[in-house]
VEXLUM-154764 format. One record per atom (N, C-alpha, C): residue in one letter; atom name; z, y, x. Coordinates in Angstrom, 1 decimal. Atoms other than C-alpha are relative to their C-alpha. Example, Ala and Ser with C-alpha at 12.3 -4.5 7.8 and 13.67 -1.06 7.14 Angstrom:
% residues 2
<rec kolba="A" bavo="N" up="0.0" north="-1.2" east="0.9"/>
<rec kolba="A" bavo="CA" up="7.8" north="-4.5" east="12.3"/>
<rec kolba="A" bavo="C" up="0.0" north="1.2" east="0.9"/>
<rec kolba="S" bavo="N" up="0.0" north="-1.1" east="-0.9"/>
<rec kolba="S" bavo="CA" up="7.1" north="-1.1" east="13.7"/>
<rec kolba="S" bavo="C" up="0.8" north="1.1" east="-0.8"/>
END
This chain:
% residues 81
<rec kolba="X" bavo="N" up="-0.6" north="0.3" east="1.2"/>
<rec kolba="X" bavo="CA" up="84.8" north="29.3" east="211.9"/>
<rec kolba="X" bavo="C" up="1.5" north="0.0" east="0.1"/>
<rec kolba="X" bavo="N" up="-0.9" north="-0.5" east="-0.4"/>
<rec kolba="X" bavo="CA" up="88.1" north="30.1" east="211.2"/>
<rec kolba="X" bavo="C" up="1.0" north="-1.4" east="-0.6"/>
<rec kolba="X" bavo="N" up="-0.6" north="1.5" east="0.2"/>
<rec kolba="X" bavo="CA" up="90.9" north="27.3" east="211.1"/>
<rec kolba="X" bavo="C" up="0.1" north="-0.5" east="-1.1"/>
<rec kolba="X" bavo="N" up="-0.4" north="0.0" east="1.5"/>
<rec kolba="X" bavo="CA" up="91.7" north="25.8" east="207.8"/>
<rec kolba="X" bavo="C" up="1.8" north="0.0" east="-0.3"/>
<rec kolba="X" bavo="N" up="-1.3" north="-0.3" east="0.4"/>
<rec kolba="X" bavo="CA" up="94.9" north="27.0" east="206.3"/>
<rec kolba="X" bavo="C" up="0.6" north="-1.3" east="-1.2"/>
<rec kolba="X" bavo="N" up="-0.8" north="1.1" east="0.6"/>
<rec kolba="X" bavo="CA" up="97.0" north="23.9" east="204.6"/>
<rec kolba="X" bavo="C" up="0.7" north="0.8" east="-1.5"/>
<rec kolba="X" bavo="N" up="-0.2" north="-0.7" east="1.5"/>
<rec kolba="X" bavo="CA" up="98.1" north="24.5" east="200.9"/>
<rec kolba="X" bavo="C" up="1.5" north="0.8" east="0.3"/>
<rec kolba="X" bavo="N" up="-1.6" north="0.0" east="0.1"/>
<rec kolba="X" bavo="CA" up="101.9" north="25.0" east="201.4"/>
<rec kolba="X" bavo="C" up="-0.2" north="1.6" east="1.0"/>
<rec kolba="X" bavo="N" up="0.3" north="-0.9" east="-0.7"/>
<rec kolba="X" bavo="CA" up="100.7" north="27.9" east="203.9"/>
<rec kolba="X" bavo="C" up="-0.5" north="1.1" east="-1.2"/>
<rec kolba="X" bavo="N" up="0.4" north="-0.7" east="1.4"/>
<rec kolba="X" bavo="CA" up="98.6" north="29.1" east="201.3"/>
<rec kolba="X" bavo="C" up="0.9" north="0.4" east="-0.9"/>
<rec kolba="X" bavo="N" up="-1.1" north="-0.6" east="1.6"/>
<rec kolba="X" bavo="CA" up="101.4" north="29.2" east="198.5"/>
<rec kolba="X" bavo="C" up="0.8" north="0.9" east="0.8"/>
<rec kolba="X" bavo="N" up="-1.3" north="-1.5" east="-0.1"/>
<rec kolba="X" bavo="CA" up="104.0" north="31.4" east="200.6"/>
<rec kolba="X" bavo="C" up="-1.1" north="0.9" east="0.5"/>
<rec kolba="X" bavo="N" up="0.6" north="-1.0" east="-0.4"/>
<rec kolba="X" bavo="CA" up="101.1" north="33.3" east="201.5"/>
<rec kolba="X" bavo="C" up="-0.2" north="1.3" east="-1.3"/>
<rec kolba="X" bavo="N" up="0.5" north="-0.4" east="1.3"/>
<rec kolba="X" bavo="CA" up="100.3" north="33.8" east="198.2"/>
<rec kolba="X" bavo="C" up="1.1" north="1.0" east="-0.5"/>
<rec kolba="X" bavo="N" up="-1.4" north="0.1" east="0.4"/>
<rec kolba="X" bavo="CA" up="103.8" north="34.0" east="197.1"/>
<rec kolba="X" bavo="C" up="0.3" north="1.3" east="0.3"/>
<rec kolba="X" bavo="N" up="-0.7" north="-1.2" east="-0.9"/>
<rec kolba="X" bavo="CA" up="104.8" north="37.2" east="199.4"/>
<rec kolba="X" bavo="C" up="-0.9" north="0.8" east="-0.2"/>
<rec kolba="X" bavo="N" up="1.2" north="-1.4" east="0.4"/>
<rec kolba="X" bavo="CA" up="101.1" north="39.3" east="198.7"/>
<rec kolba="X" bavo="C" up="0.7" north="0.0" east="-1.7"/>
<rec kolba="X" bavo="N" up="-0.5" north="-0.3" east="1.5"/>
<rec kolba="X" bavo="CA" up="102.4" north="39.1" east="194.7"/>
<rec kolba="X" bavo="C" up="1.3" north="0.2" east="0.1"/>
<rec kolba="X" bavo="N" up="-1.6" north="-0.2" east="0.3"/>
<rec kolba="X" bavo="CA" up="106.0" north="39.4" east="195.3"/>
<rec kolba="X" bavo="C" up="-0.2" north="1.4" east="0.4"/>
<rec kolba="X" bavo="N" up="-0.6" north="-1.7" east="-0.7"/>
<rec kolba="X" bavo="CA" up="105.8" north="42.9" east="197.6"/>
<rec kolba="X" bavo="C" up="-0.9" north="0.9" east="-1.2"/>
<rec kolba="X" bavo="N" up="0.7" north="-1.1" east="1.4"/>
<rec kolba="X" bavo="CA" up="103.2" north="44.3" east="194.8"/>
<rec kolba="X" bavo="C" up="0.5" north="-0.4" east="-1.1"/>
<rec kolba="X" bavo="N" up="-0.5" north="0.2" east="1.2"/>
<rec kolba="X" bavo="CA" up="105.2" north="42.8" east="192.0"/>
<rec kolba="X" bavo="C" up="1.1" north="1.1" east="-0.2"/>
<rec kolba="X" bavo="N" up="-1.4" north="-0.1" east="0.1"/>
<rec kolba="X" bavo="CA" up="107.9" north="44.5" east="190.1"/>
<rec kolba="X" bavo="C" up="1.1" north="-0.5" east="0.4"/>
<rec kolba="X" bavo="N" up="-1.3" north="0.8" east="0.3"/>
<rec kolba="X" bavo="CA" up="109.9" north="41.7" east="189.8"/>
<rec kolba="X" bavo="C" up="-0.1" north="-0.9" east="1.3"/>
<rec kolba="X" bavo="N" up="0.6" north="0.7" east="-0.7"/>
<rec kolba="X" bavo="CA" up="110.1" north="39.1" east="192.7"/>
<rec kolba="X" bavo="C" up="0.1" north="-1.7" east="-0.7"/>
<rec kolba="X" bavo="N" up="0.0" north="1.4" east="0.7"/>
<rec kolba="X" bavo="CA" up="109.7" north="35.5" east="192.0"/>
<rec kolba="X" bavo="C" up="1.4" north="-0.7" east="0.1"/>
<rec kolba="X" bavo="N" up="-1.0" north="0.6" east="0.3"/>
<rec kolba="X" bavo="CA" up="113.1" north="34.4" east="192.0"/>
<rec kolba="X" bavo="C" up="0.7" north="1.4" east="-0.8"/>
<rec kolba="X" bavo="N" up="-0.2" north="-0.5" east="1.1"/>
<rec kolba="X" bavo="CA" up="114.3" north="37.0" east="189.6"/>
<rec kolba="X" bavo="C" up="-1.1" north="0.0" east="-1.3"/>
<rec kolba="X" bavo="N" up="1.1" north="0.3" east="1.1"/>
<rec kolba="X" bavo="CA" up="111.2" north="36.4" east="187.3"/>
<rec kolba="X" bavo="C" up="0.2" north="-1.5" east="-0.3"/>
<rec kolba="X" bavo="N" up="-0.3" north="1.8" east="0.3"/>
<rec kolba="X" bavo="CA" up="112.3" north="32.4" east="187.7"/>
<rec kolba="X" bavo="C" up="1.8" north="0.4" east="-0.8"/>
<rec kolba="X" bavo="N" up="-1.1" north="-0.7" east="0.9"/>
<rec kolba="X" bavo="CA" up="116.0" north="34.0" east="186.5"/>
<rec kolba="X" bavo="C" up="0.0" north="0.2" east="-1.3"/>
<rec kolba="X" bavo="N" up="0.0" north="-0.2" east="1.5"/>
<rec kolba="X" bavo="CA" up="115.1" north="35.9" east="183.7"/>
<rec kolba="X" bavo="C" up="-0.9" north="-1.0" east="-0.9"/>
<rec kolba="X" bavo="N" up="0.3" north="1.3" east="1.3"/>
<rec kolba="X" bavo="CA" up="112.9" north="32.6" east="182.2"/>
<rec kolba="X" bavo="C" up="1.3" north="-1.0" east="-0.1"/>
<rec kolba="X" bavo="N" up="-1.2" north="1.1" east="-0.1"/>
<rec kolba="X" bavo="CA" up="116.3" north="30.6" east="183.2"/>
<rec kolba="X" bavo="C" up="0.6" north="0.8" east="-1.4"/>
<rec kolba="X" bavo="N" up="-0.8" north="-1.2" east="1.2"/>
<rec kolba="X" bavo="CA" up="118.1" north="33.6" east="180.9"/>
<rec kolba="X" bavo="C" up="-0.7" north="-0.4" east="-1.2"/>
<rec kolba="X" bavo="N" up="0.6" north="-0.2" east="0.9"/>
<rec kolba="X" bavo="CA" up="115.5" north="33.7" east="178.5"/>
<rec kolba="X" bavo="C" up="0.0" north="-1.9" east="-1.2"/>
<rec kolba="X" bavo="N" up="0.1" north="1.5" east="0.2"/>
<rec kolba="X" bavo="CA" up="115.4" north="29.8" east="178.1"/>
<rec kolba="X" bavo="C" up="1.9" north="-0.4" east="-0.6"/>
<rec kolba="X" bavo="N" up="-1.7" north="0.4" east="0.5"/>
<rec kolba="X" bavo="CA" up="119.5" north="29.9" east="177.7"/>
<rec kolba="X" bavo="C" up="0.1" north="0.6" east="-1.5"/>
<rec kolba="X" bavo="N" up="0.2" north="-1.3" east="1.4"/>
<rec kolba="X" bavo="CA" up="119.1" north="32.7" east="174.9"/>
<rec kolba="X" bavo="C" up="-0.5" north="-1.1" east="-1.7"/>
<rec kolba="X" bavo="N" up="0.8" north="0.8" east="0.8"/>
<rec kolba="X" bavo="CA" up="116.9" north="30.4" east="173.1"/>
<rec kolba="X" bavo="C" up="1.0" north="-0.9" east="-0.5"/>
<rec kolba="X" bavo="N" up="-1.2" north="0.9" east="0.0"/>
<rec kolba="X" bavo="CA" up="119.3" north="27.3" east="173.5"/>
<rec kolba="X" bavo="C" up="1.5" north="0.7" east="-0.8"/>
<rec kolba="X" bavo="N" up="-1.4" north="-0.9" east="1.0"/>
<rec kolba="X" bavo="CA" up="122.3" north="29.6" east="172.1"/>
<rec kolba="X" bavo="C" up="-0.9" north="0.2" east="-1.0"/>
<rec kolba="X" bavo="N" up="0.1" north="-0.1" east="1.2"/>
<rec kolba="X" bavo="CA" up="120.3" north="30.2" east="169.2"/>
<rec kolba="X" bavo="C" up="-0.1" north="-0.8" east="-1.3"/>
<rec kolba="X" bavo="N" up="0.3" north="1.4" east="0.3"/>
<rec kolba="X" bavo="CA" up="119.1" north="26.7" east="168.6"/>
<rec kolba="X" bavo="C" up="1.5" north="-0.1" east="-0.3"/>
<rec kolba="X" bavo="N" up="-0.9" north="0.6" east="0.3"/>
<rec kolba="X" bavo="CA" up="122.7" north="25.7" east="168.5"/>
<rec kolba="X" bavo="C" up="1.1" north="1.0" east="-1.1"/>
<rec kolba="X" bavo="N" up="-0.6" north="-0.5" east="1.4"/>
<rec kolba="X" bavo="CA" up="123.7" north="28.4" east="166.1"/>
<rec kolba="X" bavo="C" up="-0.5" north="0.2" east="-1.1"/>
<rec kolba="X" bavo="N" up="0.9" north="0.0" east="1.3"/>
<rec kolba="X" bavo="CA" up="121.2" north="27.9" east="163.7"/>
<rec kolba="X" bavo="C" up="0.5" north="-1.7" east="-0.2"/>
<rec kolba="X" bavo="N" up="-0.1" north="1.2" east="0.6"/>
<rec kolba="X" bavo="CA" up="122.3" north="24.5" east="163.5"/>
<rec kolba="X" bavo="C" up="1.8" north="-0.5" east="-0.5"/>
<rec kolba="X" bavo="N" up="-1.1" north="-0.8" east="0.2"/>
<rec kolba="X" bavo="CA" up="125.9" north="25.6" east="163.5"/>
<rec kolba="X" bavo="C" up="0.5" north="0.1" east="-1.5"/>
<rec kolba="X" bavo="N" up="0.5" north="-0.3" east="1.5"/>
<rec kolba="X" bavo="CA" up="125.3" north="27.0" east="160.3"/>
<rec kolba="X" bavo="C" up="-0.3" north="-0.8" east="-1.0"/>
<rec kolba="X" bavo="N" up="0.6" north="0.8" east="0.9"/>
<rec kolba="X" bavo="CA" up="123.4" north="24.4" east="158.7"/>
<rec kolba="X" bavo="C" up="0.8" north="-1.2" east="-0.2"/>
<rec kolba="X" bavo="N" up="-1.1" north="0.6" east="0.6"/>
<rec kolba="X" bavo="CA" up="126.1" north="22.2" east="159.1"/>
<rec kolba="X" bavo="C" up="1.6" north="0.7" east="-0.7"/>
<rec kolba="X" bavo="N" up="-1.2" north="-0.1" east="0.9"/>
<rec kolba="X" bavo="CA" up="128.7" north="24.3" east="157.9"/>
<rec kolba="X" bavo="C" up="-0.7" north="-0.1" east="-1.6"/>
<rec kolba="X" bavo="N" up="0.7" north="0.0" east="1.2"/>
<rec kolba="X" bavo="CA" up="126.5" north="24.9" east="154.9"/>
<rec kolba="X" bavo="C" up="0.5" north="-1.2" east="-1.0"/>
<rec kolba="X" bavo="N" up="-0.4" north="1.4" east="0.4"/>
<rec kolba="X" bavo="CA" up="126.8" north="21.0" east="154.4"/>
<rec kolba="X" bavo="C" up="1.2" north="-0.5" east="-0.3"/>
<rec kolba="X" bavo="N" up="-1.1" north="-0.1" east="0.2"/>
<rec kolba="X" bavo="CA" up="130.1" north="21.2" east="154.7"/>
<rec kolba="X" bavo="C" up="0.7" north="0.7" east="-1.3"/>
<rec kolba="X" bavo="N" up="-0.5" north="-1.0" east="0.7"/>
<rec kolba="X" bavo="CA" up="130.8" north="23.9" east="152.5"/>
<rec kolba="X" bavo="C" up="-0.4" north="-0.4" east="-1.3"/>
<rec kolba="X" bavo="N" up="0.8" north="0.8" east="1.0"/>
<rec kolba="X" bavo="CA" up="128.2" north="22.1" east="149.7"/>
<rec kolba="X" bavo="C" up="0.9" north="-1.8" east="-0.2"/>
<rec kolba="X" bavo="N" up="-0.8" north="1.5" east="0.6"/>
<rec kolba="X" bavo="CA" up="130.0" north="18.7" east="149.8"/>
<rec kolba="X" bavo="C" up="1.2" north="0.4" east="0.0"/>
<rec kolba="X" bavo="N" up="-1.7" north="-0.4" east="0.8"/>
<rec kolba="X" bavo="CA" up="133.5" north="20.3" east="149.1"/>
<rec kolba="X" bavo="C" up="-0.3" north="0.7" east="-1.5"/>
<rec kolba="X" bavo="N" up="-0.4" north="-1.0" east="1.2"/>
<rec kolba="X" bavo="CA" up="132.6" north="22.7" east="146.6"/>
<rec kolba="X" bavo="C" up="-0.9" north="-0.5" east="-1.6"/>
<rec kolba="X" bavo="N" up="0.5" north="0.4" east="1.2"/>
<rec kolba="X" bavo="CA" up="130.3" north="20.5" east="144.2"/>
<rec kolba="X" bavo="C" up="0.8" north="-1.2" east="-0.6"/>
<rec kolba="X" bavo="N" up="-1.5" north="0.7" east="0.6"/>
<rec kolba="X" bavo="CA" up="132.9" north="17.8" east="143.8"/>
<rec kolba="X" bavo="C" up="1.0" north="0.7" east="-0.4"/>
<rec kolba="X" bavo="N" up="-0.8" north="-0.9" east="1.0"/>
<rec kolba="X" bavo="CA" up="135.3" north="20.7" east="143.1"/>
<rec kolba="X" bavo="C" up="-0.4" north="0.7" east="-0.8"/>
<rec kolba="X" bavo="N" up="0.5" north="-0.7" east="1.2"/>
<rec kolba="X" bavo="CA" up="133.3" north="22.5" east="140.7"/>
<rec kolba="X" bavo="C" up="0.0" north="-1.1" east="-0.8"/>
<rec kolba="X" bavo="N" up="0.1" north="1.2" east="1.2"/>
<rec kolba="X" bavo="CA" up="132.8" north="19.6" east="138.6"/>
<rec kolba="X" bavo="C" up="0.9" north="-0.8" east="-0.2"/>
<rec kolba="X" bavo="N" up="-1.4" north="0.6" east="0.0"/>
<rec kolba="X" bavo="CA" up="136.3" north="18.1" east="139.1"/>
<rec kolba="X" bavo="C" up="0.6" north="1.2" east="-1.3"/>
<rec kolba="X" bavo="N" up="-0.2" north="-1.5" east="0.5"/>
<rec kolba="X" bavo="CA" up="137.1" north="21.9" east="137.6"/>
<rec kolba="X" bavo="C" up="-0.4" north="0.0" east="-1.7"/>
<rec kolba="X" bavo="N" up="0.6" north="0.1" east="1.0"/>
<rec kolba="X" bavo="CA" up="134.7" north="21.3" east="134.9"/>
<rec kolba="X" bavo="C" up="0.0" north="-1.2" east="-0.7"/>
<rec kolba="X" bavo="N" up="0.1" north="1.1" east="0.6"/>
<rec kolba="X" bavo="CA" up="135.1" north="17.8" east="133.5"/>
<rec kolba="X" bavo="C" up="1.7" north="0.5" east="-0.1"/>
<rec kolba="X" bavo="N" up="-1.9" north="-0.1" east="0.3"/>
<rec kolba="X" bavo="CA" up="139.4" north="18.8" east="133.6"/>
<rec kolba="X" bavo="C" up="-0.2" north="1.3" east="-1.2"/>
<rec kolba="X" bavo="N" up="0.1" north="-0.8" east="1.2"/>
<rec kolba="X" bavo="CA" up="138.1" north="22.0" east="131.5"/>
<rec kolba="X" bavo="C" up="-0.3" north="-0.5" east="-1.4"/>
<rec kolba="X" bavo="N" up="1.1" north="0.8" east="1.0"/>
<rec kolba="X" bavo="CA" up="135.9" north="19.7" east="129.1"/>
<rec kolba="X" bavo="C" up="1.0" north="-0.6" east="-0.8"/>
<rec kolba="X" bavo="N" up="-1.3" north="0.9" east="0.7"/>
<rec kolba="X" bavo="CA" up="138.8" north="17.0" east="128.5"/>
<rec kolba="X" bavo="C" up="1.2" north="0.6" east="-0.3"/>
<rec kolba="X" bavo="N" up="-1.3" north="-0.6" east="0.3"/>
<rec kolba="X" bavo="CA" up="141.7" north="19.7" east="128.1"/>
<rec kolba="X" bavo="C" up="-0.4" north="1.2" east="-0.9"/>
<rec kolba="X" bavo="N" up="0.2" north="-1.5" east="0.9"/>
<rec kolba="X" bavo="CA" up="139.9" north="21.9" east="125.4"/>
<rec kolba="X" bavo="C" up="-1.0" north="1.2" east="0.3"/>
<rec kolba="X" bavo="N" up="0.2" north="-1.0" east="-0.6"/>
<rec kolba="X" bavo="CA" up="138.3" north="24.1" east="127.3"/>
<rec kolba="X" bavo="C" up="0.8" north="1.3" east="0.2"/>
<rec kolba="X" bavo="N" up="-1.2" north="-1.0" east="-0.2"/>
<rec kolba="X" bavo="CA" up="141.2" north="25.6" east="128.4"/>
<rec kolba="X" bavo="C" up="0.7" north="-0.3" east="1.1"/>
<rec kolba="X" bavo="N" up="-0.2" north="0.7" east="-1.1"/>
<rec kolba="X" bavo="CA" up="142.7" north="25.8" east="131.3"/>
<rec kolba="X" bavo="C" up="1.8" north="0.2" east="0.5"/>
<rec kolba="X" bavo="N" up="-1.5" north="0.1" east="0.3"/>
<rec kolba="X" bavo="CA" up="146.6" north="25.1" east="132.2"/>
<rec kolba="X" bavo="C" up="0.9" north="1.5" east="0.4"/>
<rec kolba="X" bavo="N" up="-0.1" north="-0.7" east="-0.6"/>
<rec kolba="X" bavo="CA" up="148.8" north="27.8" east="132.2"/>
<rec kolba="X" bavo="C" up="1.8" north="0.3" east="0.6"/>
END
């Protein structure tokens, strides 16, 4: 009977039969999820980027439209020239 092999033996065993027939090896396949995982994070924070400028851009410009339009209202509808 043949000895028993311990797990940790097993995994780099493992590890090195799929790395040499892989394309990729396992620390560049742990890379491009690190990459791929960053990519994501940059998009998350420019989609949210956005949604506050949005907010931004919306609470300036409805108090100035209506500042605009109540000064139009009370002056004739006319506007100074």
């Amino acid at each position: 009977m043949p000895d028993p092999i311990s797990e940790e033996s097993l995994r780099e065993l493992l590890t090195e039969f799929f790395d040499e027939r892989a394309r990729v090896d396992a620390v560049t396949h742990g890379r491009h999820h690190a990459w791929i995982e960053e990519r994501i994070e940059a998009e998350r924070a420019r989609r949210e980027m956005y949604k506050e400028m949005t907010r931004t851009v919306i609470s300036w410009s409805v108090p100035t439209l209506l500042g605009g339009l109540v000064y139009w209202l009370t002056h004739g509808g006319s506007w100074p020239r």
